[in-house]
N, C-alpha and C positions, 0 to 999 in steps of 0.2 A: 583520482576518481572524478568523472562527471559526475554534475550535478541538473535535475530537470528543473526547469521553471515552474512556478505553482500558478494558475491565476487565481486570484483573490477568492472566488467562491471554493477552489479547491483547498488553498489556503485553511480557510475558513474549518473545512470538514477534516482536514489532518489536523488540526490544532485543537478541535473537540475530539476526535478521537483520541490522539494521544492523550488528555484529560480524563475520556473512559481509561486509557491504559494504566493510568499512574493511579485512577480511583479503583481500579482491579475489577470493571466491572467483565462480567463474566462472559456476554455476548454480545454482540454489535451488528450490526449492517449498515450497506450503505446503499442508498437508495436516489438513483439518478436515472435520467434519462441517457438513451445511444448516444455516447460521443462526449457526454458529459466529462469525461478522466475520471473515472471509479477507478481502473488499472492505472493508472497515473498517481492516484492518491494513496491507495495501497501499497503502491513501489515505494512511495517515496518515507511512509510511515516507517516501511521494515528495512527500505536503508538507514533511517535516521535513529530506528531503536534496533536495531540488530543487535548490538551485544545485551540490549534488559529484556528482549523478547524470548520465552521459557519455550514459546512453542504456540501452536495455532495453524487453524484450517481457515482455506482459501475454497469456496467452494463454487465452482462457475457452470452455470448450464450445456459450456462448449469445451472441448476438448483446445480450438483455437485458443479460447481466453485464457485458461491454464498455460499454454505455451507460449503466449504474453508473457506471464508472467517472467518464469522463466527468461524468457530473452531480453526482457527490460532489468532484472538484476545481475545476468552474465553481462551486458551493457556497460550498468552504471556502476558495480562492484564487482569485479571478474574476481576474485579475491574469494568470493564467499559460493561460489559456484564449487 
């Protein structure tokens, strides 16, 4: 499995979110500017907690970003596609 690089501010935001995950809190967002890696952050949460994740919506104002998704987890874990 590849693995993506975080840079530190993204870093940053996977490592409070998984914090929200393990405190169970119920809803989240992530709020960034274009370009910022929000679908880099995302990717990298649900490969790193794929087996403790019960379940969860992704919700993207573009049918592209959803297809992001997608194509950055058949990518990085072909396995769970």
């Amino acid at each position: 499995m590849s693995e993506t690089t975080l840079r530190e501010y993204q870093w940053r935001a996977a490592s409070f979110i998984v914090g929200n995950i393990v405190d169970e809190v119920p809803q989240m967002a992530i709020v960034a500017p274009t370009g910022a890696g929000k679908s880099t952050i995302i990717t990298s949460i649900i490969l790193k907690l794929k087996s403790n994740i019960k379940g969860g919506i992704i919700a993207t104002p573009q049918q592209a970003i959803e297809s992001g998704f997608y194509e950055d987890v058949e990518y990085y874990a072909p396995e769970s596609c």
